[in-house]
N, C-alpha and C positions, 0 to 999 in steps of 0.2 A: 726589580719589577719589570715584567714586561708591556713592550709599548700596546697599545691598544688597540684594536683588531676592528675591521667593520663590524664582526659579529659582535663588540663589544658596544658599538655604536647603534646598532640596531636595538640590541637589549634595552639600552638606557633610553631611547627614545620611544620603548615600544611599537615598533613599525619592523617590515619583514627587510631581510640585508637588499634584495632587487631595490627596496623601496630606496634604503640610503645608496646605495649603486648609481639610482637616479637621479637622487638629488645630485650626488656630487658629480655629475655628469652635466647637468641643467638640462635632463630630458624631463618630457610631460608624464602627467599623470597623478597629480599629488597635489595636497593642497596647500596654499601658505602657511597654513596649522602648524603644518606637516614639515614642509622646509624647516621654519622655526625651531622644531623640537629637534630635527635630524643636526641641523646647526651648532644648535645650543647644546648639544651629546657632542658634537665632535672638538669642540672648545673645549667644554670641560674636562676632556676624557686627553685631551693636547694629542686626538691622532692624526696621524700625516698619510694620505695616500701613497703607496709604493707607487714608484717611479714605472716598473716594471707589472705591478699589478697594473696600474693604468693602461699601460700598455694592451697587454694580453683581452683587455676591453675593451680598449678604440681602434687594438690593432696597430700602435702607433709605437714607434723607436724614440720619439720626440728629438731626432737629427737631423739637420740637412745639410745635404753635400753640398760643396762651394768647388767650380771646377776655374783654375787662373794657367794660362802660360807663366807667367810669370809671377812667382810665389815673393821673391825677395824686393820685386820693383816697390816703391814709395806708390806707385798709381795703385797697386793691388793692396797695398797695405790699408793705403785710404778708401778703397772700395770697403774694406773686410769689415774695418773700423765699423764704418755705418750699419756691416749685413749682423756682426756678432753683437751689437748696441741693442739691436730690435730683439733678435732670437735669442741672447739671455732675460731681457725683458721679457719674454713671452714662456718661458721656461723652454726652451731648445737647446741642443748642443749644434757644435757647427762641427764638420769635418773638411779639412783644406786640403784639394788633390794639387797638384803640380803638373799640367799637363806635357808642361816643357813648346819650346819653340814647334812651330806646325804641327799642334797636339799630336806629336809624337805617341802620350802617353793617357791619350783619351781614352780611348777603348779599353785600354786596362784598368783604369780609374773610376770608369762606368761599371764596371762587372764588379768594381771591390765596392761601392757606395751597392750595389744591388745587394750582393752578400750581406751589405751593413742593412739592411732591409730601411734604409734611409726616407726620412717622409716627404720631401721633396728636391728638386736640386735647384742652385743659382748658379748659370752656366755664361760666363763673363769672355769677353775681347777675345771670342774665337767668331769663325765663321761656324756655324749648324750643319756639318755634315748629314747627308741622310743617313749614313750607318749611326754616329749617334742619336740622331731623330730617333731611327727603329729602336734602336737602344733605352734609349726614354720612354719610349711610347710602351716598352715589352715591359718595363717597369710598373708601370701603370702609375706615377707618381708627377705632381705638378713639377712643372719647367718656367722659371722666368730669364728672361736674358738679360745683360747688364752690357753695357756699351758695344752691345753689337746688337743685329736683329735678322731675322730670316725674312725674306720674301717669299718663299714659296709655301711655308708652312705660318698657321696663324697659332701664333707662339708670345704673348706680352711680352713687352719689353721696357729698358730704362735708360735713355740712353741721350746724348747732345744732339741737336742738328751741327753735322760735321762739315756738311757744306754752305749751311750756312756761319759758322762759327770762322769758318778759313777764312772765306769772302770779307769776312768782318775785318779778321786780321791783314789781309793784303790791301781792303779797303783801307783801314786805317794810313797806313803807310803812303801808299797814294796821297791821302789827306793834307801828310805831311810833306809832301814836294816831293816824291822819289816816285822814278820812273824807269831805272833798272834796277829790279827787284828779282832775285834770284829767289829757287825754292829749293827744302830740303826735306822730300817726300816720305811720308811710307811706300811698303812695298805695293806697286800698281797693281799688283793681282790682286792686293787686299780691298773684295770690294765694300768692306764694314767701313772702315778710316780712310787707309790710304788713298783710293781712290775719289772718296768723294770730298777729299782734303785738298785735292791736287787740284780737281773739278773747280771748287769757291774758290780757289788760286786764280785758276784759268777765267775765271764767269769776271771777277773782279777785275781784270787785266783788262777784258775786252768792252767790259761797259764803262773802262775808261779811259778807250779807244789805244793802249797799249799791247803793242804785238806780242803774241808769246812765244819764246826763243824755247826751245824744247834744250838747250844745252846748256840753259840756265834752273835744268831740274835733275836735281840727282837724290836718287835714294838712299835710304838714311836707314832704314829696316827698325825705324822707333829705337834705336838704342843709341847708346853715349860713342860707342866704337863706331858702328855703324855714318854717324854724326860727324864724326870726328875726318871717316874717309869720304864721306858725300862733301864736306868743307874745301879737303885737298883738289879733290877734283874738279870743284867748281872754280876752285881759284888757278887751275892750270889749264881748264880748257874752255869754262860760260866767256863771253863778252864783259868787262867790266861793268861791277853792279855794285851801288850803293847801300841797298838794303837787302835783308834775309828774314824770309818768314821759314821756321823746321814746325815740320808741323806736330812735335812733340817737345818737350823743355831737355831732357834728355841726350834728343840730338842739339839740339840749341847749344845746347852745355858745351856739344863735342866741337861745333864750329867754333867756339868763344873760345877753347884753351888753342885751338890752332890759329886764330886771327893774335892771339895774345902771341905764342911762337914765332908769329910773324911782323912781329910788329907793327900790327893792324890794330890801329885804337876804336874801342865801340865807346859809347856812341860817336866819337869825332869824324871816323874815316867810316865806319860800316854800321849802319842800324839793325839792330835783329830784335825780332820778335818770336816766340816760343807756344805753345799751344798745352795745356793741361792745368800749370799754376803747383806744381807736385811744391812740398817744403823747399828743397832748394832752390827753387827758383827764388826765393828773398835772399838765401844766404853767398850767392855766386857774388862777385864784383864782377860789374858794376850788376847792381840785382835787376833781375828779368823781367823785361815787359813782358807779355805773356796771355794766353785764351785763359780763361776761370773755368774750371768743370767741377759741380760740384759732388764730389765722386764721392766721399763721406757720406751726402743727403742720397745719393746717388742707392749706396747701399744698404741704406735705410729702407728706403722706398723698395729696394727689388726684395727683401725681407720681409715688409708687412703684406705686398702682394702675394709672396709664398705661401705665409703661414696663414694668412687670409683663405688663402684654396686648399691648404692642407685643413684647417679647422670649418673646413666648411661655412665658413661665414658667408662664402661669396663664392657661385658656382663658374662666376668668372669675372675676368679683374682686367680694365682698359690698358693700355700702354700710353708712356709718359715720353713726350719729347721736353726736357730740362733744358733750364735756361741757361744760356752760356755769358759770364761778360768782359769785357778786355779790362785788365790790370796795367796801370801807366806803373812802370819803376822808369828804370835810367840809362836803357841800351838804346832808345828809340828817340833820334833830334832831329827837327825840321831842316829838309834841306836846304843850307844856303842859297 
């Protein structure tokens, strides 16, 4: 038997196929009569709208591109979590580009998600190039950003206050009697994170009348390796420091296996603190104190804003600054 046609739906309801097109579209023009009966035909009759007829109606692929530097990170993972949770709830598929380190592989990713005739995109932890701008903009497809955001273009976004969150984390430390506090940056040109991480570092130091030794900051470029050489070098060329805020868990990670190397005890001999809260930070010894982002709700949120401007519910959608909070574990003890 085969499955059952609009036309089959229109027959049994007595009404023209535009009319059940409408309905199941929930555009005007029909009465509740009318729904009822188009309804109650497409129940009985168990027909399903093609995926692809839908389409060719609203115009729509029902996809949206997801654009990550980082495809394999536990941060992009838990972004994804949240954006693929919403957009299968909402019947979406999602497509994952890999832009690679300094979106290398932007611009190609943009022109295949174009081809894919994709209905909007979530564009995550880059900076907004104007060539991608133009790129989006020639799309003519909604854009939300995820832990980054543009200044010059007004573009939503979803994302932590990052200078406020660092300040948090260096304030804490302060809190606890430490007063050489070493840091372990992103890259300063990055001015989405790194830079305004390094900033609540710096703003914290001096509202607590603490000088800041610039050779007590080494970049870390957010990754574990990265971490691991920003660790070295603080330990052979900063002033003796007691504590370490990295302003990623990742790099955190990388200073913890080198102070471990060196037989440097945390928390006994060095305090550190970590910024994101990704899965491992419970599972490292001793487990990481840490910034909370909640990058799961994170993803959530930059999904229902999309599919909100792709479904037209909403011709335009605010930007969310998310709340950040510090996680006590066991790297982090009051200074003697």
């Amino acid at each position: 038997m085969n499955p059952a046609t609009i036309k089959d739906v229109a027959k049994a309801a007595d009404v023209s196929v535009a009319t059940v097109s409408r309905v199941l579209h929930n555009l005007t023009g029909y009465s509740d009569k009318t729904k009822q009966k188009v309804m109650q035909a497409v129940e009985e009759l168990g027909y399903q709208p093609n995926a692809i007829a839908r389409g060719l109606v609203n115009k729509r692929t029902q996809t949206i591109g997801v654009l990550f530097p980082h495809v394999s990170s536990s941060f992009s993972s838990d972004i994804l979590h949240g954006i693929e949770e919403i957009a299968q709830e909402k019947g979406f598929s999602v497509i994952v580009c890999n832009t690679a380190e300094e979106g290398k592989r932007t611009m190609k990713y943009l022109q295949v998600l174009r081809e894919k005739q994709v209905d909007g995109i979530v564009f995550t932890s880059e900076v907004l190039k104007d060539e991608y701008f133009q790129a989006i903009k020639e799309m003519r497809v909604p854009v939300i950003l995820v832990n980054t955001m543009s200044q010059k273009h007004m573009i939503p976004y979803v994302k932590v206050d990052d200078h406020q969150a660092a300040y948090h984390a260096t304030d804490y430390l302060i809190q606890k009697g430490h007063r050489e506090i070493a840091m372990i940056s992103g890259s300063p040109k990055d001015r989405i994170a790194g830079l305004p991480r390094l900033d609540g570092y710096r703003q914290a130091l001096a509202d607590n009348g603490i000088e800041y030794i610039e050779s007590q900051v080494a970049n870390g470029d957010f990754n574990l390796e990265g971490g691991t050489e920003a660790m070295k070098k603080l330990l052979a060329e900063a002033p003796p420091f007691t504590a370490l805020f990295a302003a990623s868990d990742e790099m955190a990670i990388g200073a913890m296996n080198v102070a471990l190397e060196r037989g440097i005890k945390i928390p006994d001999d060095l305090s550190i603190i970590g910024y994101d809260d990704l899965k491992f930070a419970r599972m490292v010894y001793p487990p990481l104190t840490t910034i909370h982002q909640p990058l799961t709700m994170m993803g959530r949120m930059a999904s229902e804003k999309l599919i909100a401007l792709i479904e037209e519910d909403s011709m335009q959608v605010s930007s969310s600054i998310v709340s950040h909070h510090l996680v006590e574990r066991q790297t982090v003890r009051s200074k003697p």
